[in-house]
N, CA and C atoms as a LAMMPS dump frame, in Angstrom:
ITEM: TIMESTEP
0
ITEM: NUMBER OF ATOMS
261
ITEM: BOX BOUNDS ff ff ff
-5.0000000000000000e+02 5.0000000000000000e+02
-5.0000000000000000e+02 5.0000000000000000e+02
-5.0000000000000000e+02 5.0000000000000000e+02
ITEM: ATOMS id mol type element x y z
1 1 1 N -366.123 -387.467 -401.04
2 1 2 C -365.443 -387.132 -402.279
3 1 3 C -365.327 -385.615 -402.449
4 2 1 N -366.466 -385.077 -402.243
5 2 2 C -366.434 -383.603 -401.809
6 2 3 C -365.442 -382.887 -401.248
7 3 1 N -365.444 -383.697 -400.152
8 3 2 C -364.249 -382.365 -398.913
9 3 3 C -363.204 -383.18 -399.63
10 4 1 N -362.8 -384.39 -400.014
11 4 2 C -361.581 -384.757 -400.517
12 4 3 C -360.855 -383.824 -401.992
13 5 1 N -362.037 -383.044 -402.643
14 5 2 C -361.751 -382.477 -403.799
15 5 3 C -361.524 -380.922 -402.995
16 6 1 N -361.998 -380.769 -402.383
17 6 2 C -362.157 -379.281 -401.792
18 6 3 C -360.654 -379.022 -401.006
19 7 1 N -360.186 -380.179 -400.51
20 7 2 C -358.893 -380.367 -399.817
21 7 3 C -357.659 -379.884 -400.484
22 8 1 N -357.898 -380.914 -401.793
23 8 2 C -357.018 -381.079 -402.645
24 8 3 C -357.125 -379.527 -403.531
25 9 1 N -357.636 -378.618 -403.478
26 9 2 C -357.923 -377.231 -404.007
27 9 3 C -357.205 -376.035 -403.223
28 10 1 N -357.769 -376.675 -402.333
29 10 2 C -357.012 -375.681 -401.417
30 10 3 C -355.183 -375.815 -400.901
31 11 1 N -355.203 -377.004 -401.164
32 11 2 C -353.588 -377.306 -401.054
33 11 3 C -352.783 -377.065 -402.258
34 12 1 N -353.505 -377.098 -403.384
35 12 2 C -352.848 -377.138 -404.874
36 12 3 C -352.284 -375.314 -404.541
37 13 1 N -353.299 -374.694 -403.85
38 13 2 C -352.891 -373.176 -404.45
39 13 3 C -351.324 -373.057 -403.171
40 14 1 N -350.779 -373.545 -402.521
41 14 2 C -349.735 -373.454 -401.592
42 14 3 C -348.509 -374.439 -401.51
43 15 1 N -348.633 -375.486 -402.768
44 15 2 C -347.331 -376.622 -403.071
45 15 3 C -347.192 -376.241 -404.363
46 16 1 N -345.76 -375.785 -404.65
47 16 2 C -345.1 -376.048 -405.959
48 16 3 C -343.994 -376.998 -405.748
49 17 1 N -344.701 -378.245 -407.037
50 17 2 C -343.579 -379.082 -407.169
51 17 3 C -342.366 -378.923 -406.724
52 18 1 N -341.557 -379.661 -406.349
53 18 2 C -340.139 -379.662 -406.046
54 18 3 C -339.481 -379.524 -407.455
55 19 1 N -339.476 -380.946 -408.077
56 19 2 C -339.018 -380.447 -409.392
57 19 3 C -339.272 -379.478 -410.805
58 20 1 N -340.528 -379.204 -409.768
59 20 2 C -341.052 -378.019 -411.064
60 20 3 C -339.973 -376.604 -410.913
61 21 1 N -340.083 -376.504 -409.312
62 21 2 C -339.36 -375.596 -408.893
63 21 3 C -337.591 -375.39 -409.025
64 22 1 N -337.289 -376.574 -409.21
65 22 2 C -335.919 -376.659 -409.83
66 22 3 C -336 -375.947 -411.403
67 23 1 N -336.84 -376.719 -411.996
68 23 2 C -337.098 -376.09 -413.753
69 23 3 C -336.88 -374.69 -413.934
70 24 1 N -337.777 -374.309 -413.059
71 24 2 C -338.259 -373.2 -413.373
72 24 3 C -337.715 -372.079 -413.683
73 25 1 N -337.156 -370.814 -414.304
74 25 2 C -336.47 -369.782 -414.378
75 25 3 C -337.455 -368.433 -414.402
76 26 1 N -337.072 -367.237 -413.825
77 26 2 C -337.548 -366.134 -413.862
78 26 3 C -337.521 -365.911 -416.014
79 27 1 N -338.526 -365.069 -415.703
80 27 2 C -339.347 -365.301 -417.54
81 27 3 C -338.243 -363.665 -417.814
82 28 1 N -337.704 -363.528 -416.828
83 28 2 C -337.077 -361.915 -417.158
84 28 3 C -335.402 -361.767 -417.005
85 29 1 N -335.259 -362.251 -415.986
86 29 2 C -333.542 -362.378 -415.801
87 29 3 C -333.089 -363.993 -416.182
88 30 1 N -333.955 -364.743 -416.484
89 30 2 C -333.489 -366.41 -416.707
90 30 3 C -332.659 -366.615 -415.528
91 31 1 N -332.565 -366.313 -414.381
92 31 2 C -331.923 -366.857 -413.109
93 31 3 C -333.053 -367.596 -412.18
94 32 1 N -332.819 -368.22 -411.082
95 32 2 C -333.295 -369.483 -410.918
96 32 3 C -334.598 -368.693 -409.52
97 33 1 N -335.534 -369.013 -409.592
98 33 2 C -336.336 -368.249 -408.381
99 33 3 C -336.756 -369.544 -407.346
100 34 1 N -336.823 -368.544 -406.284
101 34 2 C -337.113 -369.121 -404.99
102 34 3 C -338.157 -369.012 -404.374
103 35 1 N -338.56 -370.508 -403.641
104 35 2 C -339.982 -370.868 -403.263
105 35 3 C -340.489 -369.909 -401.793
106 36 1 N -341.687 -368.848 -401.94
107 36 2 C -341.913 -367.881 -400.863
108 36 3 C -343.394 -368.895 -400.917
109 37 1 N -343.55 -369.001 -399.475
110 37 2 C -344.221 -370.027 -398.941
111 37 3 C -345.515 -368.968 -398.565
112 38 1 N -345.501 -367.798 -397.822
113 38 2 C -346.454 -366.916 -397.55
114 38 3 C -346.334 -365.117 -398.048
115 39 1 N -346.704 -364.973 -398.781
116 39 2 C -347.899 -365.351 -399.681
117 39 3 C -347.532 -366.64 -400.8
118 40 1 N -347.81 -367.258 -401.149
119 40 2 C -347.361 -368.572 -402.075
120 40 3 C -347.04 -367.759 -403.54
121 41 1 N -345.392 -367.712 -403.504
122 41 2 C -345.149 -366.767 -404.798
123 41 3 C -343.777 -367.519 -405.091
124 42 1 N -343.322 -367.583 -406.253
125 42 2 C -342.021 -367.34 -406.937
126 42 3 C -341.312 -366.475 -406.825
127 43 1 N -340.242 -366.486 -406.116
128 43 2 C -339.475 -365.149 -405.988
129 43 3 C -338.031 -364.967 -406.94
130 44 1 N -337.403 -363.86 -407.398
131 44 2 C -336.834 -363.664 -408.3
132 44 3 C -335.519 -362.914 -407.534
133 45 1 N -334.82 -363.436 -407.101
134 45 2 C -334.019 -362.741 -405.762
135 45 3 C -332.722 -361.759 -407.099
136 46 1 N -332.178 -362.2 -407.716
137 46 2 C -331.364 -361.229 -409.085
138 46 3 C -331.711 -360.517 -409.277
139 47 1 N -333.166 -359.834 -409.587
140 47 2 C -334.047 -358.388 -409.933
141 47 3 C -335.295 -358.022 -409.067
142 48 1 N -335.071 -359.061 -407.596
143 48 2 C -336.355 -358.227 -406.984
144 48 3 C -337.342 -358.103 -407.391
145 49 1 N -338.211 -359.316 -407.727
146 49 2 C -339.357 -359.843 -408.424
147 49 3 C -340.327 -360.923 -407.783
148 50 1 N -341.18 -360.458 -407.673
149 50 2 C -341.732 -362.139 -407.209
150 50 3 C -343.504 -362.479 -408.14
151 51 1 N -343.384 -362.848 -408.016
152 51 2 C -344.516 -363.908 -409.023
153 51 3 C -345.52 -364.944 -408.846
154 52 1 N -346.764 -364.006 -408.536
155 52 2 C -347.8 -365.05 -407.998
156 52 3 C -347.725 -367.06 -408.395
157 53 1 N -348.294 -367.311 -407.08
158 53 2 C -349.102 -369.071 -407.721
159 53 3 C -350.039 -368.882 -407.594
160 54 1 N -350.977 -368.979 -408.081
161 54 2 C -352.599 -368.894 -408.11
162 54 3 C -353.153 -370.817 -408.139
163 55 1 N -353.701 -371.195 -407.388
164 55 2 C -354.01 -372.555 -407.448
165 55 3 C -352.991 -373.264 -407.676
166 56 1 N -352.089 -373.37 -407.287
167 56 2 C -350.463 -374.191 -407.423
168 56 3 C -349.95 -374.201 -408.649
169 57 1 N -350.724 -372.794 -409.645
170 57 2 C -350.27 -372.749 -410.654
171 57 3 C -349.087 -371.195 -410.445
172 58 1 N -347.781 -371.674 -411.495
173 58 2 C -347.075 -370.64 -410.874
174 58 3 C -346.948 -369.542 -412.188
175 59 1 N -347.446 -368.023 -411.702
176 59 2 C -348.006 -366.79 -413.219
177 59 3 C -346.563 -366.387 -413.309
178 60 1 N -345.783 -366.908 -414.227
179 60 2 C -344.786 -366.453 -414.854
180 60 3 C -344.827 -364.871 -415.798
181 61 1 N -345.752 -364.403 -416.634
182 61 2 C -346.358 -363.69 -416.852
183 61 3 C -345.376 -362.264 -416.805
184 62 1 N -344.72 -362.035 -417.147
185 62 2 C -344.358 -360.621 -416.903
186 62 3 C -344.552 -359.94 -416.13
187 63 1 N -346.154 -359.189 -417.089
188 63 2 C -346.746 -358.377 -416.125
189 63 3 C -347.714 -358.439 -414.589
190 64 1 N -347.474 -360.022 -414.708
191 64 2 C -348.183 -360.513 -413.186
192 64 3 C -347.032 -360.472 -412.181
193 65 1 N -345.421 -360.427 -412.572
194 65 2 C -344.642 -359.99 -411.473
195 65 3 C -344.761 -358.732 -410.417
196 66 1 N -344.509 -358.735 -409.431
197 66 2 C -344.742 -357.419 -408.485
198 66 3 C -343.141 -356.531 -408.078
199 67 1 N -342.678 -356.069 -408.224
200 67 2 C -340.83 -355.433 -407.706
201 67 3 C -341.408 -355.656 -406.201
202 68 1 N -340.28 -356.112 -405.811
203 68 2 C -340.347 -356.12 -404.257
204 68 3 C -339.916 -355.093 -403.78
205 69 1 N -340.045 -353.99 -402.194
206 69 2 C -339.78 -353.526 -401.5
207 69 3 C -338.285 -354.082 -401.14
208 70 1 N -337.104 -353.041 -400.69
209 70 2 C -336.196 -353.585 -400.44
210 70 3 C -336.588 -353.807 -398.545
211 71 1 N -337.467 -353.705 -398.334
212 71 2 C -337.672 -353.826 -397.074
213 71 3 C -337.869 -355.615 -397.051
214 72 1 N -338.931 -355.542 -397.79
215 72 2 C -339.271 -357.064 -398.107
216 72 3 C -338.009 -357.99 -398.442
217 73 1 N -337.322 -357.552 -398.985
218 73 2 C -335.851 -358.755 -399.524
219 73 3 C -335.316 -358.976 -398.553
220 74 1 N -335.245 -357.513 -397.502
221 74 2 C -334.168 -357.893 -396.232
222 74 3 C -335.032 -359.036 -395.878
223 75 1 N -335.981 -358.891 -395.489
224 75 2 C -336.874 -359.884 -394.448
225 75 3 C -337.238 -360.945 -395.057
226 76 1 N -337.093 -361.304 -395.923
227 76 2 C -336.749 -362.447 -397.167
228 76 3 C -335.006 -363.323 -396.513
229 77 1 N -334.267 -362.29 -396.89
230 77 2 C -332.868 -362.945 -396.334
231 77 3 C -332.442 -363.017 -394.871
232 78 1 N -333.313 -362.281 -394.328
233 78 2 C -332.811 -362.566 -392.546
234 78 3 C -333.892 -363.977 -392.471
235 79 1 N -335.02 -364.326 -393.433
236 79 2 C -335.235 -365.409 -392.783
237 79 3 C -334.712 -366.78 -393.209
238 80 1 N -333.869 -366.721 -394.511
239 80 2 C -333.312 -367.453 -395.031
240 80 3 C -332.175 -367.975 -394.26
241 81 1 N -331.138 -366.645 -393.38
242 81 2 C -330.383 -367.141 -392.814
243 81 3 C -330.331 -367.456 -391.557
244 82 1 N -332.03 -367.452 -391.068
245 82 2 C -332.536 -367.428 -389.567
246 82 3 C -332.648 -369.038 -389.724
247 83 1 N -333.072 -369.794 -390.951
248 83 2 C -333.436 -371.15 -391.232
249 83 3 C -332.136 -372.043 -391
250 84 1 N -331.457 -371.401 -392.228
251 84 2 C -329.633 -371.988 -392.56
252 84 3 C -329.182 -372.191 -391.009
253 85 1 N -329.227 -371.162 -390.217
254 85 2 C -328.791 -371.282 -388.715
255 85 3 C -329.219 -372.425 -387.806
256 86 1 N -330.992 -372.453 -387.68
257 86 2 C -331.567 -373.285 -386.776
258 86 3 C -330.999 -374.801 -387.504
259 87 1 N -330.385 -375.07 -388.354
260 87 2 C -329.798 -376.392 -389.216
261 87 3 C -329.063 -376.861 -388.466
């Protein structure tokens, strides 16, 4: 029951719902953010934002957003369209 709870802890902090993730809107531009798998964040691709999950909980929070590097967005969208491709 142990490692089954310990499992389930450690997976909560790296799955956001599917349909949560549809819901969801950036708390700043109200445009729709996208699921960043490593580090496990909300990303805000309209203002270059991204937004911790802490335990598969996702910190909408304002001031818990980080501005992304435009270095980081490229490498955000070359892998988006590295994915779209291998399709």
């Amino acid at each position: 029951m142990v490692r089954l709870s310990k499992w389930l802890l450690k997976e909560a902090g790296t799955v956001v719902d599917k349909t949560l993730s549809d819901i969801l809107v950036c708390p700043l531009s109200k445009q729709a953010l996208r699921v960043c798998e490593e580090p496990p964040s909300l990303i805000s691709d309209s203002i270059g934002v991204s937004f911790p999950i802490k335990d598969g909980i996702p910190c909408l929070v304002p001031t818990d957003g980080k501005i992304l590097d435009t270095d980081d967005t490229m490498k955000h969208d070359n892998a988006a369209d590295d994915s779209a491709n291998n399709k």
